[in-house]
C-alpha positions in Angstrom: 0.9 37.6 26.4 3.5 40.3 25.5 6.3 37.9 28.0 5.5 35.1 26.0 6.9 36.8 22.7 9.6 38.0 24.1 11.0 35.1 25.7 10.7 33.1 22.6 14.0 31.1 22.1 14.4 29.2 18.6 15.3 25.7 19.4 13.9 25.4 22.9 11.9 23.0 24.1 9.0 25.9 24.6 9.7 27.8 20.9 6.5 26.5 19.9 2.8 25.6 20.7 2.5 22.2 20.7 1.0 21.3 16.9 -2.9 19.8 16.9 -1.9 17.5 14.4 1.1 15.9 16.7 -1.2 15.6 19.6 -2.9 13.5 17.2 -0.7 11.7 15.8 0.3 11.1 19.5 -3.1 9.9 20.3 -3.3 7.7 17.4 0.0 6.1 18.3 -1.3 5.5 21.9 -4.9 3.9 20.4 -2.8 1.7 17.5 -1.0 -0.5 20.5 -4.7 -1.5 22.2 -6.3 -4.1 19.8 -9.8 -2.8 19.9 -9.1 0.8 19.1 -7.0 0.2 16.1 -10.1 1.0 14.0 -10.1 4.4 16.0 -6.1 5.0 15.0 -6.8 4.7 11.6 -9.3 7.2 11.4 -7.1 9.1 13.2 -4.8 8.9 10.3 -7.1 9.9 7.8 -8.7 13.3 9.2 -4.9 14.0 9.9 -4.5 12.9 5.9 -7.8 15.3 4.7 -7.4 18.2 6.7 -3.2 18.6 6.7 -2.7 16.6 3.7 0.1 14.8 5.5 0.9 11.4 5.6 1.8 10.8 9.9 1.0 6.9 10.7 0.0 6.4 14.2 2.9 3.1 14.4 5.5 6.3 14.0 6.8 7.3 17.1 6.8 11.2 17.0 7.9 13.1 20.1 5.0 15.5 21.3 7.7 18.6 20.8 8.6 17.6 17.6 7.3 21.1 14.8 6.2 20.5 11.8 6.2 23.8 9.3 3.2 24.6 7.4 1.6 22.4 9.7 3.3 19.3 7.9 2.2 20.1 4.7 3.0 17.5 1.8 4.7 15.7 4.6 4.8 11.9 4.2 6.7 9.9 7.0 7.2 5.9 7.2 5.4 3.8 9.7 8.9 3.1 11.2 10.6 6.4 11.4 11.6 7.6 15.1 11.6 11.7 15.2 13.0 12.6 18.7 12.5 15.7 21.1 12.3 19.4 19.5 13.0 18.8 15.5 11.6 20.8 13.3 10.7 19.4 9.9 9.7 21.7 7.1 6.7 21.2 4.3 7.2 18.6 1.8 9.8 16.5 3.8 9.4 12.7 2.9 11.3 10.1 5.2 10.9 7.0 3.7 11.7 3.1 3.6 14.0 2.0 0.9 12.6 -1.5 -0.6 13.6 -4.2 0.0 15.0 -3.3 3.2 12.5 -3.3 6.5 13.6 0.4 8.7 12.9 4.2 8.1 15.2 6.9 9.4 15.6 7.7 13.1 16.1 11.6 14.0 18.1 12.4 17.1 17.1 15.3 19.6 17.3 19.1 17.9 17.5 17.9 14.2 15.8 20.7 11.3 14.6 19.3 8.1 14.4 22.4 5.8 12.0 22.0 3.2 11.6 19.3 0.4 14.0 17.4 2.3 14.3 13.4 1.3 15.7 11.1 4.2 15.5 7.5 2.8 16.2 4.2 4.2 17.4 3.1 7.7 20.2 6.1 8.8 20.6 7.8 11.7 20.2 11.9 11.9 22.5 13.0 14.6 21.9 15.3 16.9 21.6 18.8 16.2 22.2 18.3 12.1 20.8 20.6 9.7 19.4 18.8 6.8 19.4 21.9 4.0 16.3 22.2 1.3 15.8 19.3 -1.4 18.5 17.1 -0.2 18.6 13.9 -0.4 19.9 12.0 2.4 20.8 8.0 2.2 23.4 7.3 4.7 24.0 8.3 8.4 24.0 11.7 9.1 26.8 13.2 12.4 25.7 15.3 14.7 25.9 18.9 14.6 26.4 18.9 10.7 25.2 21.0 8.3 24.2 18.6 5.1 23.2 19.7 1.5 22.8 17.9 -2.2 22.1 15.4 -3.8 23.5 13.0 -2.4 23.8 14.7 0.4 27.3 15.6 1.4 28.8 17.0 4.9 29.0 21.1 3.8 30.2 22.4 7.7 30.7 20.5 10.8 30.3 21.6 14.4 27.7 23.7 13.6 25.0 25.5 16.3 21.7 24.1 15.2 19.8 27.2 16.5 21.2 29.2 14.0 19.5 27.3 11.0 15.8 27.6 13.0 
């Protein structure tokens, strides 16, 4: 038990236990394609909804290494959003549609969401970006940025995302 701790890496696929809540969310995603177990998906949804008080629809498609901190507390996340392999996405991140046009954001491998985050409409988070706390992020994101405000603006570039973990 004492090895585990120690070889603890920030940013690695291992860094953390895989979260109850994204196995699932993972389940639900799986039960939400077959026809007959949609009723099962949804209820899915909503002990995920009572018991985290986050909003994770089974039709996203959440990679099983993907962290959420606080165990995604406050988190609400848009039926169409795509989070990729080892993110980490703080409480009280929303990533959300923007009416009236259909898409959600799509997260690349190794992107952090700090807290209180807002990623709205259909961008693209590079890989390895930093989204800093309470931004607020409406266009397409490069990768390996560091991004802050509101709107959110390009503060460094060519950053190491394991530094921001």
């Amino acid at each position: 038990m004492i090895e585990q701790s120690i070889n603890f890496v920030p940013g690695s696929p291992n860094a953390y236990p895989r979260q109850l809540l994204v196995k699932l969310q993972n389940v639900a995603h799986r039960f939400g394609s077959k026809f007959f177990l949609h009723h099962l998906s949804r209820f899915i949804e909503i002990v995920i909804r009572i018991i985290w008080c986050a909003h994770l629809p089974a039709e996203a498609k959440i990679h099983p290494s993907v962290h959420f901190g606080h165990n995604a507390l406050g988190c609400i996340i848009n039926p169409l959003c795509e989070i990729g392999p080892n993110c980490f996405i703080g409480s009280h991140v929303v990533i959300g549609g923007k009416a009236p046009f259909i898409g959600a954001a799509k997260l690349e491998k190794n992107v952090t969401v700090h807290a209180g985050a807002k990623l709205i409409g259909k961008i693209n988070i590079g890989e390895g970006s930093v989204i800093a706390a309470n931004a607020v992020i409406t266009k397409d994101v490069p990768a390996f940025c560091l991004i802050a405000g509101v709107p959110g603006r390009v503060i460094k570039s060519d950053i190491d995302p394991s530094q921001y973990r």
